[in-house]
C-alpha positions in Angstrom: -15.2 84.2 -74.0 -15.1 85.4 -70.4 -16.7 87.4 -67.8 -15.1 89.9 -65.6 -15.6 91.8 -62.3 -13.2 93.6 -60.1 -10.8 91.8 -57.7 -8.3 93.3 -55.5 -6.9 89.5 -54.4 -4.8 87.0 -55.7 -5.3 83.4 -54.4 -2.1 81.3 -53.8 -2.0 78.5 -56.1 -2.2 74.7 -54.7 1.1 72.5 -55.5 1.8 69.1 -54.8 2.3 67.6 -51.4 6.1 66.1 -50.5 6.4 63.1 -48.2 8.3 64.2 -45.2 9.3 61.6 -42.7 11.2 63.9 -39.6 9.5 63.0 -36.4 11.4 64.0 -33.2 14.7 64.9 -32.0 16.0 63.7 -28.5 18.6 65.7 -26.3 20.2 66.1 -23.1 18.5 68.7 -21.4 20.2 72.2 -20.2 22.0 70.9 -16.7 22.9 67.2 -19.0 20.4 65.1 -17.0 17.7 63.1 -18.8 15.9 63.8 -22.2 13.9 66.1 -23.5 12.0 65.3 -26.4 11.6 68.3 -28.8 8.9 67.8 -31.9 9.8 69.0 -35.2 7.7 70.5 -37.9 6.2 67.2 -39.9 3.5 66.3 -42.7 0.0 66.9 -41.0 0.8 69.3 -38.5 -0.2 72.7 -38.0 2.2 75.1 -37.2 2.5 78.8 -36.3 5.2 81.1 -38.1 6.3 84.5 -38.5 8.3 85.7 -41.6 9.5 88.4 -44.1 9.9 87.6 -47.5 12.1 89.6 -50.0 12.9 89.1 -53.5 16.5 89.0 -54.3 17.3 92.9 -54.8 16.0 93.1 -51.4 12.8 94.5 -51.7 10.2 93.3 -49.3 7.0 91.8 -50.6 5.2 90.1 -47.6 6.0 90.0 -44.0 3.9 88.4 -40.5 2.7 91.6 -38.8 4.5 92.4 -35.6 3.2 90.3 -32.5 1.1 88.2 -35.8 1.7 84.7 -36.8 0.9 83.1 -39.8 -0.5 79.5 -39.1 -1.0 76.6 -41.9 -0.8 72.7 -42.0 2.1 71.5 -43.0 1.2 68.9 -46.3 -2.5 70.6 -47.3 -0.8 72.9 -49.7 -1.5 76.2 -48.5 1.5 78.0 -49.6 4.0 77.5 -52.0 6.3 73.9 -51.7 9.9 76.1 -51.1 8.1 77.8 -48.1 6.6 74.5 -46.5 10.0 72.4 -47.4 11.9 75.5 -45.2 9.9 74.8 -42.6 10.1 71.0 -42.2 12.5 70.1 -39.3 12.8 72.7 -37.6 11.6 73.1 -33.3 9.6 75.3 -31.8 12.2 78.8 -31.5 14.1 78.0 -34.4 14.6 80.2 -37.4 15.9 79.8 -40.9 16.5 81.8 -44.4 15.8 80.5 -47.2 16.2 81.4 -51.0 13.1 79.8 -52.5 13.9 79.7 -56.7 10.6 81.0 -58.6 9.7 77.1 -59.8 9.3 76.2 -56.0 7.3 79.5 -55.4 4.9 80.8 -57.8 6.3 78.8 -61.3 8.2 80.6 -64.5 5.7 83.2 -65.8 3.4 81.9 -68.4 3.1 83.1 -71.6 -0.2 81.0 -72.3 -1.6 83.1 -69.1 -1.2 86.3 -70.8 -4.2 86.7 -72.8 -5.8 89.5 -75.4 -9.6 90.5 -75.6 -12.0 92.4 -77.2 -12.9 95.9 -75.1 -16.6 94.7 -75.7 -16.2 90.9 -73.5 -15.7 93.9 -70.5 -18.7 94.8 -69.1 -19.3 98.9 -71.0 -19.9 100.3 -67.7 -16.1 98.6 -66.0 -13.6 101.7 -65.7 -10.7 99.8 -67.1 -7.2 100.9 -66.5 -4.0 99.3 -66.8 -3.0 97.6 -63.2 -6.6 97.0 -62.6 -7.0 93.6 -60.9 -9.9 91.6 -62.1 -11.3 88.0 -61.3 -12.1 86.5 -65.1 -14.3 83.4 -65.5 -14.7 81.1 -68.7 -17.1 79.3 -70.0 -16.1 76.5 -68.3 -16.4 78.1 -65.4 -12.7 78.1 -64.2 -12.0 81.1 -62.6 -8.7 83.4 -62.2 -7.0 86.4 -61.3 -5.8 89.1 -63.8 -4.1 92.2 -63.8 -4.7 94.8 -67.2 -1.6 95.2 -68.1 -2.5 97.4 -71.7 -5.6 98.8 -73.1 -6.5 100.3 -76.6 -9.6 101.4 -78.1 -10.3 97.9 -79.0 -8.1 95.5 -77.3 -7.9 94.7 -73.0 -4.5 92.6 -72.6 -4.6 90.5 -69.4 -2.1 88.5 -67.6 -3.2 85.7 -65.2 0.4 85.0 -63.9 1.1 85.4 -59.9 2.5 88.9 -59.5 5.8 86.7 -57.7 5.6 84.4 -60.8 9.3 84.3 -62.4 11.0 85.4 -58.9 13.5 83.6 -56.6 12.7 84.7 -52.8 14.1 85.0 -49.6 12.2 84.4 -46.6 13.4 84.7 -42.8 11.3 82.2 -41.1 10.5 81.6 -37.6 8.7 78.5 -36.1 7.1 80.1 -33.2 5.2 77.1 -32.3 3.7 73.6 -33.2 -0.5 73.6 -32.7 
């Protein structure tokens, strides 16, 4: 049994945290006179980033708006490993691409996350409609976000997978700055 209401948002899911040991990378400076000491993008810092992110026909799903950065902490596990692992390394200006594959993003989809219910466990007054995105929770409380993908008389088919789930992406990534 579950509950539903209306949701428009899906939450990023956590993943495990890699080790990362880069600290710093020394150089001549521009005229070849002393060092400068340029820090890298390491485990515990908070850096600031803008990026697009395709999928691999090309087809842009997410981007920084223009003059927006994105900011996170680099190890907390607030976006997916392939994106953090892309950042790692690099310097304050630098840029990369990156083709994330869909187990470092948002996992294979899951067929145990698609789920069938009875029209009745909706609330009778919910408009349902397929595309509708709902946050379910279960008895246990546990709490997730579903899209309707079919609907009869009798039956509401959900699927609690990441839109993204199943998806190798490409992301353009610059480190505008370490915080």
């Amino acid at each position: 049994m579950a509950s539903f209401f209306h949701d428009t948002s899906y939450v990023m899911p956590s993943f495990a945290v890699f080790k990362i040991q880069v600290v710093s990378s020394t150089f001549l400076n521009a005229r070849g006179k002393g060092h400068c000491t340029m820090q890298q993008a390491i485990q515990g810092k908070k850096v600031r980033v803008r990026y697009t992110g395709h999928l691999m026909d090309g087809t842009l799903f997410d981007q920084t708006e223009p003059k927006q950065t994105f900011d996170f902490t680099i190890g907390k596990g607030d976006v997916i490993p392939g994106f953090e692992n892309a950042v790692v390394g690099l310097e304050s200006g630098q840029e990369t691409k990156t083709i994330i594959k869909c187990d470092n993003a948002y996992g294979q989809v899951r067929d145990d996350l698609v789920m069938e219910f009875q029209r009745s466990d909706f609330p009778e007054e919910m408009a349902l409609k397929k595309g509708l995105n709902l946050k379910a929770t279960f008895e246990n409380d546990m709490t997730m976000n579903v899209k309707i993908t079919h609907i009869s008389d009798d039956i509401v088919i959900v699927d609690g997978n990441h839109p993204l789930a199943g998806k190798d992406l490409i992301f353009n990534i610059k480190l505008i700055e370490i915080v």
